[in-house]
DODOKE-313202 format. One line per 2 residues: number of its first residue (from 1); their letters; for each residue x, y, z of N, C-alpha, C, O. Coordinates in nm, 3 decimals. Layout:
NUM = a = X Y Z X Y Z X Y Z X Y Z; ...
***
This chain:
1 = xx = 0.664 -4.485 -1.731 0.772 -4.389 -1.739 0.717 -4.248 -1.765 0.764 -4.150 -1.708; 0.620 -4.242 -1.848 0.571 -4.159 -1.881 0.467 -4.019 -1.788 0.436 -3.902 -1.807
3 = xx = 0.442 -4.148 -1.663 0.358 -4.104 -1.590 0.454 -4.034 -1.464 0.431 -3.928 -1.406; 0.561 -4.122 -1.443 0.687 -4.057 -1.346 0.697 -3.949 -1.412 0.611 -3.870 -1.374
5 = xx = 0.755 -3.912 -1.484 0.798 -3.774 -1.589 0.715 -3.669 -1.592 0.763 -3.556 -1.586; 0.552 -3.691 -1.604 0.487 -3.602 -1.548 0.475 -3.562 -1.406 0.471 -3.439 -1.392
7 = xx = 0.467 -3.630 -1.296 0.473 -3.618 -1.182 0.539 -3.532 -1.121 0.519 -3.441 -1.039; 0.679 -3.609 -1.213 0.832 -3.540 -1.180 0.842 -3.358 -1.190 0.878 -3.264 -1.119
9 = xx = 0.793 -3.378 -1.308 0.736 -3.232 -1.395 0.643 -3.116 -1.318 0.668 -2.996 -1.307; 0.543 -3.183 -1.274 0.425 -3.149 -1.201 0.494 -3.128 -1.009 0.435 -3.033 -0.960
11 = xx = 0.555 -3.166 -0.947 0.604 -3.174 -0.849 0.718 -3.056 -0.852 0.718 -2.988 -0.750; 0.811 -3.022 -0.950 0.890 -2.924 -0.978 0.833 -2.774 -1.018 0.902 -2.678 -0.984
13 = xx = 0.704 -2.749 -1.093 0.620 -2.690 -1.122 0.599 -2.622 -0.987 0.639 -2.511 -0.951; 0.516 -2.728 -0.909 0.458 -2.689 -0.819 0.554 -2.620 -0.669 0.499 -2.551 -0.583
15 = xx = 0.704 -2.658 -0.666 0.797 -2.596 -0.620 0.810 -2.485 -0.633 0.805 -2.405 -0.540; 0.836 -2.451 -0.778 0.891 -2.337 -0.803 0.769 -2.228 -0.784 0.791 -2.123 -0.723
17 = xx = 0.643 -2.257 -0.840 0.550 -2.195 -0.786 0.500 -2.091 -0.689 0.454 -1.977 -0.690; 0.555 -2.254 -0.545 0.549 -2.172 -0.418 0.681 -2.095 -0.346 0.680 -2.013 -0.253
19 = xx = 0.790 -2.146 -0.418 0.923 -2.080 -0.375 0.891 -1.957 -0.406 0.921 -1.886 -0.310; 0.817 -1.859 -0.545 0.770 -1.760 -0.592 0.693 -1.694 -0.530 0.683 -1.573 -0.551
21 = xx = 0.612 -1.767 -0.429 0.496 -1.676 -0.373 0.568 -1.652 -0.244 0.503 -1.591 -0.159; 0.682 -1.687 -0.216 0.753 -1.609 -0.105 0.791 -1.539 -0.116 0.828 -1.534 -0.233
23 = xx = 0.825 -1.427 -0.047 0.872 -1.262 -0.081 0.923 -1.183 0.092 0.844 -1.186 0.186; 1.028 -1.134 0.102 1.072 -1.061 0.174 0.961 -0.913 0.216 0.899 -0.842 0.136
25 = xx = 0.964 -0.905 0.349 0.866 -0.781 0.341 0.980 -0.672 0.408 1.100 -0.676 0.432; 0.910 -0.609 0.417 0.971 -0.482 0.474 0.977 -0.493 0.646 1.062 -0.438 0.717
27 = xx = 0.900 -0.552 0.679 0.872 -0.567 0.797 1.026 -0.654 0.869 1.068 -0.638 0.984; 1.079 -0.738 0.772 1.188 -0.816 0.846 1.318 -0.770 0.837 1.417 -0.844 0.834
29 = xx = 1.320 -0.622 0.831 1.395 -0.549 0.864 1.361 -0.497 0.964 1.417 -0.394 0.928; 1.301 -0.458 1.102 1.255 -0.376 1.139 1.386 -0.351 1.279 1.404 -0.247 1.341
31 = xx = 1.461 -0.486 1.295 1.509 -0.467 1.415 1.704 -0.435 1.387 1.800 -0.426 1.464; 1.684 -0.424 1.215 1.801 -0.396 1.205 1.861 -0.232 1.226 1.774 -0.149 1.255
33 = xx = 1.993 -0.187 1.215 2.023 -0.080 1.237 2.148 -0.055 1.175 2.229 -0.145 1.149; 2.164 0.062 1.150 2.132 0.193 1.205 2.005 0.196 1.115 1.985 0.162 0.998
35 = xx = 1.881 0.277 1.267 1.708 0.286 1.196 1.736 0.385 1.053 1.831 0.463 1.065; 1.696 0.386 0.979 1.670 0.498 0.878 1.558 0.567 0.898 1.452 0.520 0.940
37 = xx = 1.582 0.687 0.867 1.517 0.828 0.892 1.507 0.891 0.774 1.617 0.926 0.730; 1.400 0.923 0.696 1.385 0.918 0.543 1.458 1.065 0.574 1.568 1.102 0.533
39 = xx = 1.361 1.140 0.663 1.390 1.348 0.660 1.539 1.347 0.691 1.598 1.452 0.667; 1.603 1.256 0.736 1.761 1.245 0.785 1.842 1.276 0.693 1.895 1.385 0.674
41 = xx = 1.862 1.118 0.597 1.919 1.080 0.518 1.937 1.136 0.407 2.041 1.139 0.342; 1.792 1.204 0.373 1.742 1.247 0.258 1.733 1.408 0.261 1.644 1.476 0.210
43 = xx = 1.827 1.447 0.321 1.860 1.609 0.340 2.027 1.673 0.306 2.132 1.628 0.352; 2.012 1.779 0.222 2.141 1.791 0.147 2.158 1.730 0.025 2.070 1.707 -0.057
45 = xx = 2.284 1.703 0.016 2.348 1.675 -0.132 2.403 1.554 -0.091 2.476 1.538 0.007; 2.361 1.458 -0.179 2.372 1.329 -0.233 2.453 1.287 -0.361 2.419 1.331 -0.471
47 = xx = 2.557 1.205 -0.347 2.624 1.154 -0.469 2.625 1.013 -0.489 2.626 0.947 -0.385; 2.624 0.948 -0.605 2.598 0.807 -0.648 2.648 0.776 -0.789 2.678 0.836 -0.892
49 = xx = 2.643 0.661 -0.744 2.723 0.586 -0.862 2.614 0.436 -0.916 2.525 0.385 -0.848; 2.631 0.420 -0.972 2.514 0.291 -1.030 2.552 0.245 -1.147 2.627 0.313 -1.216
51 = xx = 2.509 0.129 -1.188 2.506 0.069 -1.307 2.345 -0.008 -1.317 2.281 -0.036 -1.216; 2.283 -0.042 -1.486 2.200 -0.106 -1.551 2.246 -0.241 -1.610 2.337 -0.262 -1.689
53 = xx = 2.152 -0.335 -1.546 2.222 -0.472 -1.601 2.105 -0.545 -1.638 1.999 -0.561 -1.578; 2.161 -0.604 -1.795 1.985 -0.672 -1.836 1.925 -0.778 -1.779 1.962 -0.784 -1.662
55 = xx = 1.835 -0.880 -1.811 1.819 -1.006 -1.703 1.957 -1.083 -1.707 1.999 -1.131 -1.602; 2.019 -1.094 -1.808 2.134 -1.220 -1.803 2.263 -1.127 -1.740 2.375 -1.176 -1.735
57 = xx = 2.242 -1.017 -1.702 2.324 -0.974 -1.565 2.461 -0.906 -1.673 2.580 -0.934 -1.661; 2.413 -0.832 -1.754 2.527 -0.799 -1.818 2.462 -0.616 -1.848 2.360 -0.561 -1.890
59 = xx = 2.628 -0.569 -1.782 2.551 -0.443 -1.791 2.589 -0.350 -1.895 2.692 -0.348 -1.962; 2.485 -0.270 -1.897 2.417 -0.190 -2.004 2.479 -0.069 -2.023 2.543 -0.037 -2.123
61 = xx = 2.455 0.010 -1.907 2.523 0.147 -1.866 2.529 0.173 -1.750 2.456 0.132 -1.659; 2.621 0.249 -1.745 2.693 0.313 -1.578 2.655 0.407 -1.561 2.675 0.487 -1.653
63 = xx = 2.595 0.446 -1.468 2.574 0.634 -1.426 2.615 0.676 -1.256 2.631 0.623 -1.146; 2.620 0.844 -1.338 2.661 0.902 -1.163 2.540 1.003 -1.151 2.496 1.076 -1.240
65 = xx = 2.488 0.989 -0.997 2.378 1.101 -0.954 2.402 1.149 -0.858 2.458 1.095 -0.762; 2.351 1.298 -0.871 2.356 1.394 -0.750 2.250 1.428 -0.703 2.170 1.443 -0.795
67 = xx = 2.212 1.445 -0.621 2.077 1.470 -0.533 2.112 1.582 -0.462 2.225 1.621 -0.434; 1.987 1.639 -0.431 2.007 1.780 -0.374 1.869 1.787 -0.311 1.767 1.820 -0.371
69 = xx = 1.879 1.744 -0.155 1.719 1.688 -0.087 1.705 1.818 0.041 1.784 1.882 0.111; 1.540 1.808 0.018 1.587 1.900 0.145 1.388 1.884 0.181 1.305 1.867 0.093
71 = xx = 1.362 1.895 0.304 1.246 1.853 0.365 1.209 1.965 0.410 1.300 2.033 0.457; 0.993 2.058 0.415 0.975 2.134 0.466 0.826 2.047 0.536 0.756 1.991 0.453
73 = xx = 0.793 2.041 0.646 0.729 1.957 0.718 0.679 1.799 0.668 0.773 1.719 0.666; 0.608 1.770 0.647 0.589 1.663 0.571 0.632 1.614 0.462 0.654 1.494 0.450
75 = xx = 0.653 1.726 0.341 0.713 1.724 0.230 0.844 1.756 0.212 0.887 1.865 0.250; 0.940 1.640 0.139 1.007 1.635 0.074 1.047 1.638 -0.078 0.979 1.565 -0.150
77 = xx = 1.180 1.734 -0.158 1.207 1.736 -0.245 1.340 1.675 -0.241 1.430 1.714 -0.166; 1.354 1.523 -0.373 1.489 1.535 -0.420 1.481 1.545 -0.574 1.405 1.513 -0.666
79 = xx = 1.588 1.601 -0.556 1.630 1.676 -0.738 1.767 1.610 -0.789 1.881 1.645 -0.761; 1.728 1.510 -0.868 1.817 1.445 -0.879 1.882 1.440 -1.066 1.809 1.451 -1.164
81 = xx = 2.033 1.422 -1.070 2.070 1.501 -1.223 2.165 1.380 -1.211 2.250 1.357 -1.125; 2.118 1.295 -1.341 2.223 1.187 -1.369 2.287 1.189 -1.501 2.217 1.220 -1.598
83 = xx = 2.449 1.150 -1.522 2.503 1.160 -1.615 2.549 1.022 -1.607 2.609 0.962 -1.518; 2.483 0.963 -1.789 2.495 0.808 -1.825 2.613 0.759 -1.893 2.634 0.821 -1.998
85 = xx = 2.695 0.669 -1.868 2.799 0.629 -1.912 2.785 0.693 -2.126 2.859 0.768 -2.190; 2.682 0.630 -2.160 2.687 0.699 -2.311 2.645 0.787 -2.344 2.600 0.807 -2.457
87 = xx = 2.650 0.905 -2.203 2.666 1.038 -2.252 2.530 1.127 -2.257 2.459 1.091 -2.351; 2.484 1.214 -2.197 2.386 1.286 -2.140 2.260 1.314 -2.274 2.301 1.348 -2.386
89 = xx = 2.189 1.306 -2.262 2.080 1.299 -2.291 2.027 1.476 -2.358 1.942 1.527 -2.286; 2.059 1.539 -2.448 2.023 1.648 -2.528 2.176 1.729 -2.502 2.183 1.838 -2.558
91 = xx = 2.251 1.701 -2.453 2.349 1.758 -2.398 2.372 1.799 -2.242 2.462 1.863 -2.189; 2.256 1.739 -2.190 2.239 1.790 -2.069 2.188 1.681 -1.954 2.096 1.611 -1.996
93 = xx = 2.234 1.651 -1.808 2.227 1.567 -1.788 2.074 1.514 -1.706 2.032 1.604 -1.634; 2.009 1.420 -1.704 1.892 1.387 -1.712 1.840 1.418 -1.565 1.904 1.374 -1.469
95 = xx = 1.715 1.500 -1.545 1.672 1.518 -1.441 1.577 1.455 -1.388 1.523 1.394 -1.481; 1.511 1.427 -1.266 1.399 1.389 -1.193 1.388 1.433 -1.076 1.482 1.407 -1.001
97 = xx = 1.277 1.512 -1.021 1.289 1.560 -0.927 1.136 1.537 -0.876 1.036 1.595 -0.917; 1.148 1.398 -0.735 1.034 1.387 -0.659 0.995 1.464 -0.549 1.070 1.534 -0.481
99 = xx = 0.872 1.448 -0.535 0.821 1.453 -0.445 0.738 1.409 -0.332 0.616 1.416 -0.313; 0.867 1.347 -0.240 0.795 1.259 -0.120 0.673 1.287 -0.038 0.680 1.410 -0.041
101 = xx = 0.579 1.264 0.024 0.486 1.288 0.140 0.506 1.171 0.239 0.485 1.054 0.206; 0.565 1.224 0.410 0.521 1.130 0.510 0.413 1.073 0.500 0.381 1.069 0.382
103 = xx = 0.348 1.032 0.559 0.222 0.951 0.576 0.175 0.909 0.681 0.060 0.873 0.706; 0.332 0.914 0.789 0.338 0.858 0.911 0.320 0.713 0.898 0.258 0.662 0.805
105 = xx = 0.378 0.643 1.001 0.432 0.468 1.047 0.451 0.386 0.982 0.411 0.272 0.957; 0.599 0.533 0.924 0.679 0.441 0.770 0.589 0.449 0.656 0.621 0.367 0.570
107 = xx = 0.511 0.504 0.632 0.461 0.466 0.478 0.474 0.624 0.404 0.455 0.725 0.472; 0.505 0.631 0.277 0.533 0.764 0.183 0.505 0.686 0.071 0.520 0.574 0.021
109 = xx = 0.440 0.847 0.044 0.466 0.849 -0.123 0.526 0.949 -0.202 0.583 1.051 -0.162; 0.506 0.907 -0.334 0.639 0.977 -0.418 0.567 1.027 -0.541 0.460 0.976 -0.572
111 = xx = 0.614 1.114 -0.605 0.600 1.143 -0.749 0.666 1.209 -0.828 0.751 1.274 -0.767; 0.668 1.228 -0.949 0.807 1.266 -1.013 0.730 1.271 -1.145 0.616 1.227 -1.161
113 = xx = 0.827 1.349 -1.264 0.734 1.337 -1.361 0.716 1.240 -1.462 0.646 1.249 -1.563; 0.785 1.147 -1.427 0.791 1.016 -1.549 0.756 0.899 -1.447 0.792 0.783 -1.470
115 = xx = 0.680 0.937 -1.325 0.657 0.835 -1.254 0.496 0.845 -1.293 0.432 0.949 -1.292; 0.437 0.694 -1.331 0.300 0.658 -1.396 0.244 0.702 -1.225 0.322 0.673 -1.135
117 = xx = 0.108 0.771 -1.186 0.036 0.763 -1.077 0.143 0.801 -0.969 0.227 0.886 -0.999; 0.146 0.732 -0.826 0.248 0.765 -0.753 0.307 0.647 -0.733 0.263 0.544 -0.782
119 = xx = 0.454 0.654 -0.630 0.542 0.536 -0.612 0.464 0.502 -0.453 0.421 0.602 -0.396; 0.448 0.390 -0.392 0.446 0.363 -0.276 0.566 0.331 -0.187 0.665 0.276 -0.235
121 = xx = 0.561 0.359 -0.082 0.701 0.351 -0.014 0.652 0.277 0.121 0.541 0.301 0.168; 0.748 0.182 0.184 0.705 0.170 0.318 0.884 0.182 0.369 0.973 0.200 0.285
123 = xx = 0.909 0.171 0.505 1.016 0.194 0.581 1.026 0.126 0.710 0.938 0.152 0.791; 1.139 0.026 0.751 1.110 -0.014 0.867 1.279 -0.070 0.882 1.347 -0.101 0.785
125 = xx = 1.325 -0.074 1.027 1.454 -0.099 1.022 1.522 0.040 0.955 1.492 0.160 0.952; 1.633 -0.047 0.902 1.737 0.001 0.774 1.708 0.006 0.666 1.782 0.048 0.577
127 = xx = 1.543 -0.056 0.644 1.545 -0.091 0.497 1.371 0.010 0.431 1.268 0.018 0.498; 1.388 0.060 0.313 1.284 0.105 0.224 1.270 0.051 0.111 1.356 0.006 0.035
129 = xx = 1.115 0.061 0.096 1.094 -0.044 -0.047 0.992 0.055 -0.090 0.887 0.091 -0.036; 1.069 0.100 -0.232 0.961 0.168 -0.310 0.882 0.044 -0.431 0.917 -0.068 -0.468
131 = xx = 0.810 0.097 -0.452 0.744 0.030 -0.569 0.647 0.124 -0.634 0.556 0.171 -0.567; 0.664 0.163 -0.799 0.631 0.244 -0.872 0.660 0.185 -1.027 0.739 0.094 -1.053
133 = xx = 0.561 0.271 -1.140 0.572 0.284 -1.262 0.653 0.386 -1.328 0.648 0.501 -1.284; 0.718 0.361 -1.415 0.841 0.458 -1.448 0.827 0.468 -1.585 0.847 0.367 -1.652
135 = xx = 0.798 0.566 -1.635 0.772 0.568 -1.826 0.931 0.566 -1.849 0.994 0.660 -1.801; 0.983 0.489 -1.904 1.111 0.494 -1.939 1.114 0.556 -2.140 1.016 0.537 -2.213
137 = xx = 1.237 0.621 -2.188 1.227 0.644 -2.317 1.275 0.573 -2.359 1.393 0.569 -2.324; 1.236 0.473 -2.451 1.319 0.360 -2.512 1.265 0.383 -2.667 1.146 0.406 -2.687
139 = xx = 1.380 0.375 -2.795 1.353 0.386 -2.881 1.264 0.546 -2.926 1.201 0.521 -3.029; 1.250 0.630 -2.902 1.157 0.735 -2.912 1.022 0.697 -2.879 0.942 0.768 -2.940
141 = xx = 0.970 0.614 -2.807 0.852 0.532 -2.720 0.843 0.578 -2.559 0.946 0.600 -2.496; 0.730 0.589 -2.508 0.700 0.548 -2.403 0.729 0.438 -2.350 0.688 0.363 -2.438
143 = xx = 0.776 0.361 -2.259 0.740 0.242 -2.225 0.740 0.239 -2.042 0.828 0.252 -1.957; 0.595 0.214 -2.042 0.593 0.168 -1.849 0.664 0.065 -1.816 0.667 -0.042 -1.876
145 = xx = 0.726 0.097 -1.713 0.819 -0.058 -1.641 0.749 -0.019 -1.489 0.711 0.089 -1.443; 0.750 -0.172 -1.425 0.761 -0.204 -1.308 0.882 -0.185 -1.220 0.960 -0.275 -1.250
147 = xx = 0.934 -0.111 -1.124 1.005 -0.105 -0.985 0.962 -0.136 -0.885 0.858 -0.101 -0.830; 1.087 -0.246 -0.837 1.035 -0.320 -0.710 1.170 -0.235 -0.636 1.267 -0.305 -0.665
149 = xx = 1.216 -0.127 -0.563 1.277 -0.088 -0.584 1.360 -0.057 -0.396 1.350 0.048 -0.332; 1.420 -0.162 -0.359 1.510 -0.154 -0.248 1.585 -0.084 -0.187 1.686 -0.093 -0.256
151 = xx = 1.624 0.023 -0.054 1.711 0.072 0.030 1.777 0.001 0.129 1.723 -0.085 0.198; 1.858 0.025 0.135 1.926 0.017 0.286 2.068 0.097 0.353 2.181 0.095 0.305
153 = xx = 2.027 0.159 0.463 2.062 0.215 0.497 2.183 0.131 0.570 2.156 0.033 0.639; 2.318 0.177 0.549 2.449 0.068 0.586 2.517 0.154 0.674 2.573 0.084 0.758
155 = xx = 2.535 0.266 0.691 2.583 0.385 0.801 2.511 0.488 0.798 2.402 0.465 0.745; 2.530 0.624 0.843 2.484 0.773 0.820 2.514 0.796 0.719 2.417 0.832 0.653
157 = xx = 2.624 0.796 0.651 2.647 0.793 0.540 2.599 0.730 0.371 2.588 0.783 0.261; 2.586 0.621 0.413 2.631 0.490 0.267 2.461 0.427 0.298 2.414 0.375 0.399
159 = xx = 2.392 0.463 0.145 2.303 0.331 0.109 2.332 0.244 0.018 2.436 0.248 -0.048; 2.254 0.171 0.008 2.303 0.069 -0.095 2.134 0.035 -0.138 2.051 0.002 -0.054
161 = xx = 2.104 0.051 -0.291 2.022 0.029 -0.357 1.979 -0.024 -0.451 2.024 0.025 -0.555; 1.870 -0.154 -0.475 1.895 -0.249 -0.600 1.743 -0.227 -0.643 1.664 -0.173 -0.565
163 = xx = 1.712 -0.262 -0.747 1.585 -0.182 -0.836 1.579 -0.314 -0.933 1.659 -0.344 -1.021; 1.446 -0.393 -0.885 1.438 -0.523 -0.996 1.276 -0.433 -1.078 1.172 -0.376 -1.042
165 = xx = 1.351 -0.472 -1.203 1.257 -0.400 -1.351 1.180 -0.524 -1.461 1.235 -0.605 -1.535; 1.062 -0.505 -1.441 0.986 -0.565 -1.474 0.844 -0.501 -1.589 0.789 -0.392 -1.607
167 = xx = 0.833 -0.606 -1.630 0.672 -0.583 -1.733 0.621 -0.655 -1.784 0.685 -0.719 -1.867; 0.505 -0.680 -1.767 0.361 -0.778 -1.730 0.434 -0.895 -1.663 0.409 -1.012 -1.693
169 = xx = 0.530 -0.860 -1.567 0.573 -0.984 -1.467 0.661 -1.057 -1.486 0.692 -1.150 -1.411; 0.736 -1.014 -1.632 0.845 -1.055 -1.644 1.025 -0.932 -1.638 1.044 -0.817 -1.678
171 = xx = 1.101 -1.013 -1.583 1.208 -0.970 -1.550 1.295 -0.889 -1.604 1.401 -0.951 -1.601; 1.314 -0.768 -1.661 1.397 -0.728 -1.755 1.501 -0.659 -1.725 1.541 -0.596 -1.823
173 = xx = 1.582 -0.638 -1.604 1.672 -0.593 -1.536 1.714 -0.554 -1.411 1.610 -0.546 -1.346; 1.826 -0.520 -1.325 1.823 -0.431 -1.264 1.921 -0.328 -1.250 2.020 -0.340 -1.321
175 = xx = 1.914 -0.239 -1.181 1.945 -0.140 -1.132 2.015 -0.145 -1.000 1.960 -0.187 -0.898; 2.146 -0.099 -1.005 2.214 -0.157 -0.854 2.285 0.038 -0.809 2.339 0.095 -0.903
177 = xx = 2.278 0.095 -0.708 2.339 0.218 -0.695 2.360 0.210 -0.558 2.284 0.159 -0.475; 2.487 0.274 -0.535 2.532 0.324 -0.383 2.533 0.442 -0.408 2.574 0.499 -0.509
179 = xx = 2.460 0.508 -0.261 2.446 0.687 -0.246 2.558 0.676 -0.107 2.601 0.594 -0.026; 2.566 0.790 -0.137 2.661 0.864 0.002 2.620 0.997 0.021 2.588 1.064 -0.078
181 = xx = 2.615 1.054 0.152 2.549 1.143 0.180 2.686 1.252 0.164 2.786 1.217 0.227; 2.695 1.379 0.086 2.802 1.456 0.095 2.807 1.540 0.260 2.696 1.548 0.314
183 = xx = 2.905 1.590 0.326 2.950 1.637 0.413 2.867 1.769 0.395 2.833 1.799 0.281; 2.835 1.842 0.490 2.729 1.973 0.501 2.850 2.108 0.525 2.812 2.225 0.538
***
């Protein structure tokens, strides 16, 4: 009995394992549409809405962001000012403002000032996947988190964006936001 039970054990182990080492790429988006166009999308004024939800999916705080993007050859700036459901941060609402580089065939990078090193970006289809370190302020602390951090482009208009948060590989939230591109 004892030896079934390990097996049993050992056979489930080894499932979950490899179910784990599967992963969505960027690439299996490539034939979806409408294509996304980072210099496109990512030009003008941007509004959003989002919420923070911990691993057991219960959320934390709500926020709204405005973006204000605008591209001069290769380089891109967005300047982005979010106000958090419990209320802005010194009185004033919290800024980040990156800075993209093309790279050409889909790949960018990013930086910002609470971003650890730079973010990597690739692009294909409808869909972008950043992945970056983010010093978050927690408690009057530093703390680096992991972003595995998802786009998709759903019209000219409307993305839809989910952000799984992590550290040393374990799961500690995400991040879910729809942008809309404001009218010019």
């Amino acid at each position: 009995m004892k030896h079934a039970l390990r097996q049993l054990f050992a056979t489930l182990a080894a499932i979950l394992l490899l179910g784990g080492c599967a992963s969505v790429e960027v690439a299996d988006y490539r034939s979806e549409r409408p294509q996304l166009d980072l210099r496109q999308y990512f030009s003008g004024r941007l509004e959003g809405w989002g919420m923070f939800q911990d691993r057991s999916g219960k959320v934390l705080k709500r926020f709204h962001v405005v973006i204000d993007a605008k591209w001069q050859g290769d380089t891109g700036t967005l300047d982005e000012r979010f106000t958090w459901s419990d209320g802005p941060a010194g009185g004033n609402p919290e800024r980040r403002v990156w800075t993209l580089t093309d790279l050409g065939g889909g790949r960018y990078r990013g930086t910002a000032g609470d971003v650890v090193g730079s973010a990597r970006g690739e692009a294909a289809g409808n869909a972008l996947r950043w992945r970056y370190v983010l010093a978050l302020p927690v408690d009057g602390k530093r703390v680096e988190v992991d972003f595995d951090d998802w786009m998709y482009l759903v019209d000219d208009k409307v993305m839809l964006n989910r952000s799984a948060m992590s550290k040393f590989g374990f799961h500690l939230g995400d991040v879910t936001l729809t942008l809309v591109r404001q009218a010019s």
